[in-house]
Kinemage of the C-alpha trace (Angstrom):
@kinemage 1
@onewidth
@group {chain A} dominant
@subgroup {mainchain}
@vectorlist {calphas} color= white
{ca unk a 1} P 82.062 95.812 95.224
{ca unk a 2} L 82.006 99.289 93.947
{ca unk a 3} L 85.481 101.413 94.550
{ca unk a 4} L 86.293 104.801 94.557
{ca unk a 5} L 89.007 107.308 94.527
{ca unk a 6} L 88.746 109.608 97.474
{ca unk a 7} L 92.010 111.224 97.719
{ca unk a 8} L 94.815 111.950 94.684
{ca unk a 9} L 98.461 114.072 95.211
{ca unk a 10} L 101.409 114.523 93.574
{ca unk a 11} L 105.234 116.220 94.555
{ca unk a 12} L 105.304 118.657 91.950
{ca unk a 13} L 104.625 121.367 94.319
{ca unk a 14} L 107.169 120.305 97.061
{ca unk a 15} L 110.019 122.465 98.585
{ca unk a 16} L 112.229 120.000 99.393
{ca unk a 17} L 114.913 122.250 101.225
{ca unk a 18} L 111.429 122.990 103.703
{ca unk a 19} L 111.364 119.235 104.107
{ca unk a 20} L 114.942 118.426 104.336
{ca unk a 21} L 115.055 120.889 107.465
{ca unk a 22} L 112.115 119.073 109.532
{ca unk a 23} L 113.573 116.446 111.542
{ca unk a 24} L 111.921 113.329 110.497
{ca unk a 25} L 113.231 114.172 107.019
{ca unk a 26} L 116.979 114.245 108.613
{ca unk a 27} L 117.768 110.963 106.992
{ca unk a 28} L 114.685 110.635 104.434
{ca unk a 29} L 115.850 109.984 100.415
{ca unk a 30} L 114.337 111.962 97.763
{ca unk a 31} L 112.035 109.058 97.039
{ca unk a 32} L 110.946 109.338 100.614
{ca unk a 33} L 110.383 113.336 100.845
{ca unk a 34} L 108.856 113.299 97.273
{ca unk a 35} L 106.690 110.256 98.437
{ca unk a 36} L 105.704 111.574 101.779
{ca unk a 37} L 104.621 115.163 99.796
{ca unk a 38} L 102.600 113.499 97.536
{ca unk a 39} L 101.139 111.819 100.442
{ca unk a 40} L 100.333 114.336 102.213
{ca unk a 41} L 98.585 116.252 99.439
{ca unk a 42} L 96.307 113.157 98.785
{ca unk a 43} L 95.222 112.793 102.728
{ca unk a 44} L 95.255 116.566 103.796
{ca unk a 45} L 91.248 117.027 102.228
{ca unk a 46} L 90.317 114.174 103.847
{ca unk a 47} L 89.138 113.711 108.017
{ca unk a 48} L 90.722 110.803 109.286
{ca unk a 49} L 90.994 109.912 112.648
{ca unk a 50} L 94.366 108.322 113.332
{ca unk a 51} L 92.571 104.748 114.290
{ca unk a 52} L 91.009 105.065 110.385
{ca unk a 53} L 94.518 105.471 109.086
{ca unk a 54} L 95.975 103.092 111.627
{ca unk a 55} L 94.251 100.521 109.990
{ca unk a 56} L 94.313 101.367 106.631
{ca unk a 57} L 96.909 99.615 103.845
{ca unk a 58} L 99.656 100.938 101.588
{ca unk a 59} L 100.932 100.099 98.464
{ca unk a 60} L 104.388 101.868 97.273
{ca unk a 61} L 105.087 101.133 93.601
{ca unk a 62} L 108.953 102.264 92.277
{ca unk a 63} L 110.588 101.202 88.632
{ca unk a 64} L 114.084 101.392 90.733
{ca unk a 65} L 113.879 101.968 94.055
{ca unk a 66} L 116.612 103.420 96.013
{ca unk a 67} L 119.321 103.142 93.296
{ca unk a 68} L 121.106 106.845 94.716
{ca unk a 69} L 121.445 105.600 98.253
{ca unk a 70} L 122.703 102.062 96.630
{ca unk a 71} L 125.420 103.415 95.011
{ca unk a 72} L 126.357 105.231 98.150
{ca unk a 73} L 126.872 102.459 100.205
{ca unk a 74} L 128.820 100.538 97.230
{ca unk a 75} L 131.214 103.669 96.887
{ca unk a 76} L 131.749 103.490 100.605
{ca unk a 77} L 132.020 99.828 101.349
{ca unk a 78} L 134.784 100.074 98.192
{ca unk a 79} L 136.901 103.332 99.545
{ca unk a 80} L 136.585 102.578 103.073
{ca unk a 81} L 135.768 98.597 103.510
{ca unk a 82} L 133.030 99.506 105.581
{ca unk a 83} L 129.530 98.717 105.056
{ca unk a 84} L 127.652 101.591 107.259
{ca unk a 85} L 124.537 100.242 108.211
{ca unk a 86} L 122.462 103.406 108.117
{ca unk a 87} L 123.354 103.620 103.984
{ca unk a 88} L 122.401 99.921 103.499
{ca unk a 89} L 118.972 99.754 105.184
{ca unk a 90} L 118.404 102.798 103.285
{ca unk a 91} L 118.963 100.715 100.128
{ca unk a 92} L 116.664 98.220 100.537
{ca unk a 93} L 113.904 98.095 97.827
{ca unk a 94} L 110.880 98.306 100.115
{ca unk a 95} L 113.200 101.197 102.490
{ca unk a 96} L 110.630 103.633 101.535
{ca unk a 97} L 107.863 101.987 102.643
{ca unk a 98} L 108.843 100.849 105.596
{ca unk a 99} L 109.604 104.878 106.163
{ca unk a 100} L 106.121 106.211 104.939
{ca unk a 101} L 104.337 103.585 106.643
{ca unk a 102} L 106.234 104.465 109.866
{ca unk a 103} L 105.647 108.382 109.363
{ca unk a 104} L 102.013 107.562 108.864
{ca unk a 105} L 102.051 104.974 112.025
{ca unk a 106} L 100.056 102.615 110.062
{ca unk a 107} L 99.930 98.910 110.880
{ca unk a 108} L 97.604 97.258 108.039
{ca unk a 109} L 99.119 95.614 105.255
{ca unk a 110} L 102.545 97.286 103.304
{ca unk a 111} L 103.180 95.977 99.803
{ca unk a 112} L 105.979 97.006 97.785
{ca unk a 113} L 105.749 96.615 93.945
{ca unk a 114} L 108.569 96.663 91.051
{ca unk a 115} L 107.386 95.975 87.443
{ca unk a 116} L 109.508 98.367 85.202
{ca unk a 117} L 107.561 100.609 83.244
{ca unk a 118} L 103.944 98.611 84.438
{ca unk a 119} L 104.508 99.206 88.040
{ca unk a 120} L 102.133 101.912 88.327
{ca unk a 121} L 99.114 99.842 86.905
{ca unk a 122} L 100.117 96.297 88.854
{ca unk a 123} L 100.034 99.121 91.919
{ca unk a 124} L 96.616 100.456 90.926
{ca unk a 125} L 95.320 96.314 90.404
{ca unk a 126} L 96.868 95.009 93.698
{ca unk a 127} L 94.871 97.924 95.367
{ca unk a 128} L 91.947 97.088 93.491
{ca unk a 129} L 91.971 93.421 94.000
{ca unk a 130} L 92.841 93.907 98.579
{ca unk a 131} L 90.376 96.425 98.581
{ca unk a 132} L 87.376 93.991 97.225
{ca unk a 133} L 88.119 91.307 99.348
{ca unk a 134} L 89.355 92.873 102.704
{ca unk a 135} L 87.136 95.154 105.199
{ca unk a 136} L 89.956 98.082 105.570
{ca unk a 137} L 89.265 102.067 105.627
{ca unk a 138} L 91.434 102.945 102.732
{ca unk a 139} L 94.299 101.748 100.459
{ca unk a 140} L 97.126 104.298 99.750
{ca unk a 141} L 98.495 104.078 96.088
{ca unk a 142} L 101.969 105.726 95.570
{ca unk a 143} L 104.679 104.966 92.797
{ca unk a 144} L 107.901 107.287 93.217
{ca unk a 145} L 111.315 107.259 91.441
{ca unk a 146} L 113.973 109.855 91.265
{ca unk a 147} L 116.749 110.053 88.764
{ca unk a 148} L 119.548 109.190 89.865
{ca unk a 149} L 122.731 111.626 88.086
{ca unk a 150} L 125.748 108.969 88.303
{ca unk a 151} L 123.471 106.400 87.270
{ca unk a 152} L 121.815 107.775 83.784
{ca unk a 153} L 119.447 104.942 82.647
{ca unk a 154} L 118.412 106.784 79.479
{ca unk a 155} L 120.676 109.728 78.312
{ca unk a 156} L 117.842 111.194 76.529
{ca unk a 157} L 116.012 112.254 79.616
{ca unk a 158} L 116.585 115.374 80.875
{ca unk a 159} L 116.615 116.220 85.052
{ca unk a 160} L 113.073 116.678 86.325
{ca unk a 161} L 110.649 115.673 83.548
{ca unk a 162} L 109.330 112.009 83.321
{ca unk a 163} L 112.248 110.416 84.827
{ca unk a 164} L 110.996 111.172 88.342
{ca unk a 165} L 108.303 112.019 90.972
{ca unk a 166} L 105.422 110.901 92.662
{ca unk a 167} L 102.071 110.588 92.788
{ca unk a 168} L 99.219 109.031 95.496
{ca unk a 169} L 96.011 107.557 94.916
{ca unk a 170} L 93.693 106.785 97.994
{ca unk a 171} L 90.876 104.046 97.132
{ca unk a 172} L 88.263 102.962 99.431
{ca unk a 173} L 85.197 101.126 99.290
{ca unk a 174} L 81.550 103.260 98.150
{ca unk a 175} L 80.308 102.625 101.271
{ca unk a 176} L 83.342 103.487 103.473
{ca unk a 177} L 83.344 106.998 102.290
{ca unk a 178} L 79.788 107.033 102.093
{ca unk a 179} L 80.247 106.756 106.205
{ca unk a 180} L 83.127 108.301 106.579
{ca unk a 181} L 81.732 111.628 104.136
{ca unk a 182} L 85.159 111.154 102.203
{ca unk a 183} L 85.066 113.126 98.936
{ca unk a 184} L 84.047 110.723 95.577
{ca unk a 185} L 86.755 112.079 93.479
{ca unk a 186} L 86.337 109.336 90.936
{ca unk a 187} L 85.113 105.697 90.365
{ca unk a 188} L 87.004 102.400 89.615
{ca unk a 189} L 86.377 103.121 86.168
{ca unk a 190} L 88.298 105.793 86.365
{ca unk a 191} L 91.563 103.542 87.626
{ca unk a 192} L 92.014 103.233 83.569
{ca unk a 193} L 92.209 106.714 82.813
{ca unk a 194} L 95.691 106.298 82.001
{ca unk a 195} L 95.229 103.843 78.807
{ca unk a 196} L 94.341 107.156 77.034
{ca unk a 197} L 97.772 108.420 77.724
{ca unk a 198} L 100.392 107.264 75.097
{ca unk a 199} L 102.680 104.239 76.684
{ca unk a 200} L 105.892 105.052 77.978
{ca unk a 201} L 108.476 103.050 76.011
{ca unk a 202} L 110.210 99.984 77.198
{ca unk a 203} L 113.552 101.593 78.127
{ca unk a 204} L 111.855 104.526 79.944
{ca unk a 205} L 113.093 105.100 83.542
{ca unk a 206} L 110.286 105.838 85.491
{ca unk a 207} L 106.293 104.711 85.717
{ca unk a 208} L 104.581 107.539 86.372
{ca unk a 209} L 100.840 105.992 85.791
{ca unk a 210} L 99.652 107.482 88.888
{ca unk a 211} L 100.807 110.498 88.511
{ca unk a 212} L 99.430 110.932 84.646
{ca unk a 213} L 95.830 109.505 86.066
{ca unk a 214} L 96.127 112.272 88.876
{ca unk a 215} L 96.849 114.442 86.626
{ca unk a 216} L 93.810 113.638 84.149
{ca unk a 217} L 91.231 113.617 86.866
{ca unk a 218} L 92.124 117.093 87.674
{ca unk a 219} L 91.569 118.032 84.350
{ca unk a 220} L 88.306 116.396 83.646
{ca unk a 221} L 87.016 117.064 87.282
């Protein structure tokens, strides 16, 4: 079963004070708005009608999660005694999926992966290994993490480089975007693009795989 990549996006572009002022991004995290923009870039090429996306899967990869909005509801539940409901749902691990997959009103499978610094590869293969053996449109790929200030996990990493971002992969099957006249950005061999990056080292505090591979099939494309 031949795959392909039909869609790729990132948040480097992303105004997030633009975002912040639409209201479903009243309550949204940075992972979420940085997600969601990445998102968007990936699917805006692409014609979709919403029973294609409806049925399509997603796959949100983060090293951390929501570790900002965490600490919020700690620091709260500690000064107050009060655990505020909004702050701990918002906490969850798989919070930002259940908000992209909402935003994109799509009811096929949602997986959530954490793997440290290999979560944006075990993304890429869990993608890879639905998308041979289930009949779906498309599979959404995105791996976000933000850095989160009262929480530095390496002191070495400065605000806005590697520590955080996002980036979005959308895979489908050859023939589904043969049908559909999706764009063949790349093929499955391409999914290892990254190996010619150099590995990010163990204590490093976000995966960015997806990203880097966007990233190198923009330059070689």
């Amino acid at each position: 079963m031949s795959l392909v990549i039909v869609g790729m996006g990132t948040a480097k572009s992303v105004n997030l004070g633009a975002m912040k002022a639409k209201p479903e991004f009243r309550k949204a995290t940075l992972n979420m708005m940085l997600a969601a923009a990445s998102q968007d870039e990936a699917l805006a090429p692409l014609t979709l009608q919403s029973e294609t996306l409806t049925s399509s899967m997603m796959i949100l990869g983060s090293s951390y999660g929501e570790l900002g909005v965490t600490i919020g509801f700690l620091e709260y539940l500690s000064q107050s005694g009060v655990a505020r409901p909004l702050l701990f749902q918002n906490s969850l691990h798989n919070s930002t999926l259940g908000f992209l997959a909402m935003r994109l009103n799509l009811q096929g499978p949602a997986f959530t992966v954490s793997n440290g610094v290999l979560t944006g590869e075990n993304s890429i293969e869990l993608a890879c290994t639905w998308l041979r053996d289930k009949k779906m449109p498309l599979c959404i790929v995105t791996c976000v993490d933000s850095i989160v200030t009262q929480l530095r996990l390496d002191d070495q990493l400065p605000i806005g480089s590697r520590g955080e971002g996002a980036g979005t992969l959308l895979l489908a099957q050859m023939e589904t975007a043969k049908q559909y006249g999706w764009p063949i950005l790349g093929l499955e061999a391409s999914l290892h693009g990254h190996d010619k990056y150099d590995q990010l080292a163990a204590n490093a505090y976000h995966s960015d795989a997806v990203e880097r591979l966007v990233e190198l099939l923009r330059a070689t494309t």
